[in-house]
C-alpha positions as CSV (number, residue, x, y, z in Angstrom):
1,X,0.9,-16.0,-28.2
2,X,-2.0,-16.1,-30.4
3,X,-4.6,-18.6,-29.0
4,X,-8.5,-19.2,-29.8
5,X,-10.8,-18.3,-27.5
6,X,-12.1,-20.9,-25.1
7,X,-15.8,-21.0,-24.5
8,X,-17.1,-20.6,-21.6
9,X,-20.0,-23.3,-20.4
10,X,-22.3,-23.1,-17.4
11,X,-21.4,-26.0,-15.7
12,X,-19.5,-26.1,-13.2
13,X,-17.2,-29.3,-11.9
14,X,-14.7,-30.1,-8.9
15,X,-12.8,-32.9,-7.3
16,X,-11.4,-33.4,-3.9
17,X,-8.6,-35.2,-2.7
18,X,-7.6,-35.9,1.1
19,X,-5.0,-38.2,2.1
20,X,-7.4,-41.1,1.6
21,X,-7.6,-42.0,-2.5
22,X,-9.2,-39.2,-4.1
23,X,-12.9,-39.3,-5.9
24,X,-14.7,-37.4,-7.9
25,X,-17.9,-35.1,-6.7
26,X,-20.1,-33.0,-8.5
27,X,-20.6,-29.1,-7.1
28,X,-24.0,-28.8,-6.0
29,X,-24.9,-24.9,-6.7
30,X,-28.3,-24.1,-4.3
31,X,-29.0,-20.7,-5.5
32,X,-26.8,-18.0,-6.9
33,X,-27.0,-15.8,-3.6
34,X,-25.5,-18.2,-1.7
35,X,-23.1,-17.3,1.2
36,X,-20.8,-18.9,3.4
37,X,-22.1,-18.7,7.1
38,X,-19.8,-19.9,9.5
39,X,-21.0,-22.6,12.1
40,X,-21.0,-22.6,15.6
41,X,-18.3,-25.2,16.3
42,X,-16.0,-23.0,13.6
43,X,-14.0,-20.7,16.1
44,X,-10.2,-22.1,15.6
45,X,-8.9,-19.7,12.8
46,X,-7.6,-21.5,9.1
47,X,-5.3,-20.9,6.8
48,X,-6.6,-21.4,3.4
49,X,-4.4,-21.3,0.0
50,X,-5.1,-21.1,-3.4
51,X,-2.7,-22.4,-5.8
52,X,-3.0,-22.6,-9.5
53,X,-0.9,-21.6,-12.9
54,X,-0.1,-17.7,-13.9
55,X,-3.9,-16.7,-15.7
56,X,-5.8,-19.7,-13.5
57,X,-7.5,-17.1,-11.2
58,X,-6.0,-17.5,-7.9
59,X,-6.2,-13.4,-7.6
60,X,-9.8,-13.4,-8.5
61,X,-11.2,-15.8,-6.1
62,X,-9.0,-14.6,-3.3
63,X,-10.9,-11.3,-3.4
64,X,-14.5,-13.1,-3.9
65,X,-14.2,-15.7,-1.1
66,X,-12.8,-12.6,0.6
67,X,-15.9,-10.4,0.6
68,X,-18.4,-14.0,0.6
69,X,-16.6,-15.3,3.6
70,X,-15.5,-12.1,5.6
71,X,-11.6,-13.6,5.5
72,X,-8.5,-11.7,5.3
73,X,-6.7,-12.4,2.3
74,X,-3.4,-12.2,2.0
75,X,-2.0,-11.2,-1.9
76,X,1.0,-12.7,-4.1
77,X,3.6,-10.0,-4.4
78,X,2.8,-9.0,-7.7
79,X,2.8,-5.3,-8.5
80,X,5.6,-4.6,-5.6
81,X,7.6,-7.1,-6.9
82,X,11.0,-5.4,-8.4
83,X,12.0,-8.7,-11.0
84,X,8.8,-9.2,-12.6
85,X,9.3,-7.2,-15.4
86,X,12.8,-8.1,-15.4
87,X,12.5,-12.1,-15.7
88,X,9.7,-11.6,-17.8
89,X,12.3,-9.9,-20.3
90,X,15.4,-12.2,-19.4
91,X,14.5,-15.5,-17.6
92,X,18.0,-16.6,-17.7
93,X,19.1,-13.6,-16.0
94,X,16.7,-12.9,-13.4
95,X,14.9,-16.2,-12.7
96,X,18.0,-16.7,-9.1
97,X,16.6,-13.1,-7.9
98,X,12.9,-13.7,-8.7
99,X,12.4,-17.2,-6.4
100,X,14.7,-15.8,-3.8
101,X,12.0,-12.6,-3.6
102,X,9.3,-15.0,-4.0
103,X,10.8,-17.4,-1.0
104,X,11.3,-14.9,1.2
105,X,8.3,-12.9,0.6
106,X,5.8,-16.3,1.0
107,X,8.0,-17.4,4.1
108,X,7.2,-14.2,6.1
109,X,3.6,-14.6,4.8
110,X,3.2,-18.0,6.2
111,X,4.5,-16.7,9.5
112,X,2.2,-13.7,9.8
113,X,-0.4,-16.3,8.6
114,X,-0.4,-18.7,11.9
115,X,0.4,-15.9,14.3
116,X,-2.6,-13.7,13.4
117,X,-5.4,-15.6,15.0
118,X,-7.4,-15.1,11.8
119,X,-8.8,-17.1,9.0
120,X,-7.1,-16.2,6.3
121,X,-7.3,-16.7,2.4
122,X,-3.8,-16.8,0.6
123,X,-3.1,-16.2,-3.1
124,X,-0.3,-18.6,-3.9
125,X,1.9,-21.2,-1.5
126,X,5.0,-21.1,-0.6
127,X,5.4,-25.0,-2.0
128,X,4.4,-23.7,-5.8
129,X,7.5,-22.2,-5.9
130,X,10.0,-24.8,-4.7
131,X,8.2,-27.4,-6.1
132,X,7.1,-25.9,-9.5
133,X,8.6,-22.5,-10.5
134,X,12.1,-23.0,-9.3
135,X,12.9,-26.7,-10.7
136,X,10.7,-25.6,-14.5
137,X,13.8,-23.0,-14.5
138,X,16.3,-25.3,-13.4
139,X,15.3,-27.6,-15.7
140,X,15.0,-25.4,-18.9
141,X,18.1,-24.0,-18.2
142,X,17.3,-20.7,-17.7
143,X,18.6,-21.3,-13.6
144,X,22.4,-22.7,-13.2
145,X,22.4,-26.0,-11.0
146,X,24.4,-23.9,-8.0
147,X,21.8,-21.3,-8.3
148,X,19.1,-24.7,-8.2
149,X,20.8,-26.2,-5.3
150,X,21.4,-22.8,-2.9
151,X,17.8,-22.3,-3.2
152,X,16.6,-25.3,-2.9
153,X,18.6,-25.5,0.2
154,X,17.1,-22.5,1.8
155,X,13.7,-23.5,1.0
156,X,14.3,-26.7,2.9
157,X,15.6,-24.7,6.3
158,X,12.5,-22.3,5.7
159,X,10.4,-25.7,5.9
160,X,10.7,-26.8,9.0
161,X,9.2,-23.5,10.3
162,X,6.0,-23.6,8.4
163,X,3.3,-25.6,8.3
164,X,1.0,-26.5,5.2
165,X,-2.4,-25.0,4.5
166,X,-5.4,-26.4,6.0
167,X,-7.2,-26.9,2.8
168,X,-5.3,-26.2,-0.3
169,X,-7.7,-25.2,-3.6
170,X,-5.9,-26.2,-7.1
171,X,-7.5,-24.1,-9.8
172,X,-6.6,-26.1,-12.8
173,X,-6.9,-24.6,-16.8
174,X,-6.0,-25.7,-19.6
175,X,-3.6,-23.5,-21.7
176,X,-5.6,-21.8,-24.0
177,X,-7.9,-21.0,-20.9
178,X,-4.5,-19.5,-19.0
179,X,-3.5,-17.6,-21.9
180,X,-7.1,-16.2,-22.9
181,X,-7.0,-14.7,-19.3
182,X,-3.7,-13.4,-19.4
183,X,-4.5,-11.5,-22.4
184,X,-7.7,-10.4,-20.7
185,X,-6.5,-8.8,-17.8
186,X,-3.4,-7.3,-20.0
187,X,-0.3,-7.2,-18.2
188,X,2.2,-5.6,-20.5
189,X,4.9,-7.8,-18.9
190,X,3.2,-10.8,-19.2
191,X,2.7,-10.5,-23.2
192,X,6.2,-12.2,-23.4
193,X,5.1,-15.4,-21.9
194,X,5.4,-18.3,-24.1
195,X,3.2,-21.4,-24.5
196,X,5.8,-23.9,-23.9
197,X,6.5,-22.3,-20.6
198,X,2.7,-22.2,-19.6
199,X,2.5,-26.1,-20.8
200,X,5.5,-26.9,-18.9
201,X,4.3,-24.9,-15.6
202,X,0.8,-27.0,-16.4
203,X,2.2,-30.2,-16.4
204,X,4.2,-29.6,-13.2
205,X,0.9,-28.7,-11.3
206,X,-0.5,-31.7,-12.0
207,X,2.5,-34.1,-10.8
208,X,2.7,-32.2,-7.5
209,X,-1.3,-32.0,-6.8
210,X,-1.4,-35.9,-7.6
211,X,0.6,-37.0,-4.9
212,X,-0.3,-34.0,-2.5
213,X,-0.7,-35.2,1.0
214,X,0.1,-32.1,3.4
215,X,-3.7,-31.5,3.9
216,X,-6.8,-31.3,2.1
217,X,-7.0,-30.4,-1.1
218,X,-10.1,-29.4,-3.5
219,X,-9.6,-28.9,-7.0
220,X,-11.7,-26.7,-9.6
221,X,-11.8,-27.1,-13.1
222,X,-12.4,-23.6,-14.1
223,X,-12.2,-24.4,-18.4
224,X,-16.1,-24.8,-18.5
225,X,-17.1,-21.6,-15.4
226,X,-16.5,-18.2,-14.5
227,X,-16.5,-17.9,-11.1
228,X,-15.3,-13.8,-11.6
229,X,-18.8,-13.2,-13.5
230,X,-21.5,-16.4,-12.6
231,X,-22.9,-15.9,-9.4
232,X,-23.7,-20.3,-9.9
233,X,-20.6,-20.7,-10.3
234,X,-18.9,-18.8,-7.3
235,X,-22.1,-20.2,-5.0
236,X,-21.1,-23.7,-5.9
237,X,-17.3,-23.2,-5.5
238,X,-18.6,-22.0,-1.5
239,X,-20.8,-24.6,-1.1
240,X,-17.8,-27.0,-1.4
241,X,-15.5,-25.0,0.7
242,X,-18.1,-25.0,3.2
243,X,-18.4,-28.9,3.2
244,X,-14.7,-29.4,3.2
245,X,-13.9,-26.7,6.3
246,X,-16.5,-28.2,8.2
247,X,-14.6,-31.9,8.3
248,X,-11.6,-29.8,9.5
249,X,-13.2,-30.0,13.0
């Protein structure tokens, strides 16, 4: 999964899309030690998600905006999780069992989400996985159409109990970005991910985020920053968030 390194710039750039036709803004950065301090009218907690591609970051910035914004975050089921290593090895075989784990697991997250009173940051959405993960399977055939159909089923049922994020942030890479950051952060059970599958994961992102309309949405074009390392970078990604939480009210 050889792929040449992307270079990092130090620019940073970011779009935003509500349910009005989306345009395109710039990130103004105001000074690296910038922090989010909330406002006087912001008492109602949120639920904020971030959604992006395997390698995009989502971890990463859940843990900054964490610590910058004093919000509970609230992790993907990752190192828990008792198919990773399995589908990573056999797709075919474990991809039914891995969504199932993943539906249930986001589903209960949701609902501890809006019952906790508390602002809180999400790695991941529960609408990645029925609208991304599961149909890329279905579609490569690596998950049978009854297998398709039962979940998507139960993910429908588990929808009318949820509601959607109030402000959704897309992290969107490139592949060689994606796969320069897998390998970075080594995960033995992610050395078996393909290209093809990253590219087809990639391209399904960007049909769902175009016609998004459950809430507000910001999107990051992380190719050209590094939030993790460039305190710019992270300032400016707040200074958005800021802006968009405080049309929320």
């Amino acid at each position: 999964m050889a792929v040449k390194s992307v270079r990092k710039k130090s620019s940073s750039k970011a779009t935003v899309k509500t349910k009005t036709p989306a345009r395109k803004v710039n990130v103004i950065v105001k000074s690296e030690k910038e922090k989010y301090i909330p406002t006087k009218k912001q008492v109602n907690p949120l639920h904020i998600a971030i959604a992006g591609n395997i390698g995009a970051g989502k971890t990463t910035l859940t843990n900054l905006l964490s610590k910058n914004m004093k919000w509970e975050p609230h992790f993907e089921a990752v190192d828990d999780n008792p198919y990773l290593n399995d589908f990573y090895e056999d797709m075919q075989r474990w991809s039914f069992n891995l969504q199932i784990y993943f539906l249930n697991s986001r589903f209960q997250q949701v609902m501890k989400i809006r019952q906790s009173g508390k602002t809180i940051i999400q790695d991941r959405t529960i609408y990645e996985d029925a609208h991304i993960f599961a149909p890329n399977l279905h579609s490569m055939g690596l998950m049978t159409t009854r297998d398709f159909n039962n979940y998507q089923a139960l993910f429908d049922l588990m929808n009318k109990f949820i509601s959607p994020p109030d402000l959704l942030i897309y992290l969107r890479a490139s592949v060689p970005t994606l796969v320069n950051q897998i390998q970075k952060r080594g995960r033995d059970y992610e050395n078996t991910i393909r290209i093809d599958y990253l590219k087809r994961l990639n391209e399904r992102y960007e049909a769902w985020i175009s016609t998004y309309e459950m809430g507000k949405i910001l999107v990051i074009d992380i190719d050209h920053i590094n939030f993790a390392e460039n305190r710019e970078d992270l300032g400016g990604i707040i200074n958005k968030i800021n802006s968009q939480i405080n049309g929320l009210f």
